[in-house]
C-alpha positions as CSV (number, residue, x, y, z in Angstrom):
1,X,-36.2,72.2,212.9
2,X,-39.5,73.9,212.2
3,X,-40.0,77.3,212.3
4,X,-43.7,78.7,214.5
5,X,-45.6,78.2,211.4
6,X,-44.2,74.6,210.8
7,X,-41.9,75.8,207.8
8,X,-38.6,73.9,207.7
9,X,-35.5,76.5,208.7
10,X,-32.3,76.6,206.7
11,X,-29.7,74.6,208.2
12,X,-31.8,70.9,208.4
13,X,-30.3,67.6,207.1
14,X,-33.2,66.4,205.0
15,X,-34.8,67.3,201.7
16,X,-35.9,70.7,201.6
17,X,-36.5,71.8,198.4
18,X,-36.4,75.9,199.3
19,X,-36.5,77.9,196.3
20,X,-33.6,80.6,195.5
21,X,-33.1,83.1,193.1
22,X,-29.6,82.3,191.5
23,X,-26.6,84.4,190.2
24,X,-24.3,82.0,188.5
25,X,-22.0,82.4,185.7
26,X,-22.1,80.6,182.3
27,X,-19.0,79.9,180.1
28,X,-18.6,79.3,176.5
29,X,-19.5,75.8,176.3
30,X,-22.6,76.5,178.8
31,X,-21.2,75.2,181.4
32,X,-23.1,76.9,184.7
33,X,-21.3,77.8,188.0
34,X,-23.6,78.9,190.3
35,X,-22.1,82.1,192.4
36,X,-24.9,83.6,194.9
37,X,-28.1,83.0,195.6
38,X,-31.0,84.8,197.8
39,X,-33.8,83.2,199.6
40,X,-36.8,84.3,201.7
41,X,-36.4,83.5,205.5
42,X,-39.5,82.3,207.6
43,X,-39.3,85.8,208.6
44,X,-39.6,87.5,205.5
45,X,-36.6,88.7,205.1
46,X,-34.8,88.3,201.9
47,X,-31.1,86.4,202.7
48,X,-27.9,86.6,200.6
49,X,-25.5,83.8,201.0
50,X,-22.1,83.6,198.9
51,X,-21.2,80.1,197.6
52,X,-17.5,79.3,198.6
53,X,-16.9,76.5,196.6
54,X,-18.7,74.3,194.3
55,X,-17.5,70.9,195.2
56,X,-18.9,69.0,192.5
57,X,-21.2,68.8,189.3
58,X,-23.5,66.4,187.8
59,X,-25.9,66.2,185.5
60,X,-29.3,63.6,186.2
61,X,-32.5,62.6,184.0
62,X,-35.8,61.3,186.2
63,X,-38.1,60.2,183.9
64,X,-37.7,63.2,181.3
65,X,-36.9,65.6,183.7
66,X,-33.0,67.2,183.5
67,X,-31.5,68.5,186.4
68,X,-28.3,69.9,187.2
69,X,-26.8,68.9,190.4
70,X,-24.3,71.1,192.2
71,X,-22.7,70.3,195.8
72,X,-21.6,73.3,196.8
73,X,-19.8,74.9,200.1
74,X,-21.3,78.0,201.8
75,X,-20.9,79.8,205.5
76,X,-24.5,79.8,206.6
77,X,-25.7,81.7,209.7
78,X,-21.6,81.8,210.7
79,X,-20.9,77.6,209.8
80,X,-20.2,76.6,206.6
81,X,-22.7,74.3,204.9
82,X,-22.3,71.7,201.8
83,X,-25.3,71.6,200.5
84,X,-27.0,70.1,197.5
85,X,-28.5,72.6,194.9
86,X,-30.1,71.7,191.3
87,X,-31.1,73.6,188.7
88,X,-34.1,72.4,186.6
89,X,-33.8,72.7,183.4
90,X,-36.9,72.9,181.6
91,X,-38.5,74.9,184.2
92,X,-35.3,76.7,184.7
93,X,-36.1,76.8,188.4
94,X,-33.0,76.4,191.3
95,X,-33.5,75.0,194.4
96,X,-31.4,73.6,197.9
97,X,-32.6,70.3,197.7
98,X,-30.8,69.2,200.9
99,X,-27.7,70.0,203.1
100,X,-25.4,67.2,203.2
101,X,-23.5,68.4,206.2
């Protein structure tokens, strides 16, 4: 799906890669759980969506670059979503890299 400009929507099946601004939590050991995160529509408007559950956790290293991997459940537009979101850490950037389902 493509919005008028050709921007992907939320909601596709493939790679995205749409930047969010993150709220997560981190515990005593550093372990990050991701909790909210906000996103800017094709329409400019600035969405809010609640993760349910995260599902899974994982850790990857492409060619020097650290990623944390997070499969997560959230209600999306009224239908919950699993989604895959990673958090880079050098650049300390997050981002839904694809929706699984």
């Amino acid at each position: 799906m493509e919005d008028k400009n050709g921007q992907k929507k939320m909601g596709e099946l493939s790679p995205v890669n749409i930047p969010v601004q993150m709220f997560s939590l981190g515990d005593t050991t550093g372990r990050i759980t991701p909790i909210r995160f906000r996103f800017q529509t094709a329409e400019d408007m600035i969405e809010t969506i609640e993760i349910q559950k995260v599902i899974s956790r994982d850790e990857k290293n492409y060619v020097g670059i650290r990623e944390k991997q997070f499969i997560c459940a959230a209600r999306i537009s009224g239908q919950e979503r699993i989604m895959e979101i990673r958090y880079n850490v050098g650049s300390q950037k997050w981002t839904i890299f694809q929706f699984l389902a």
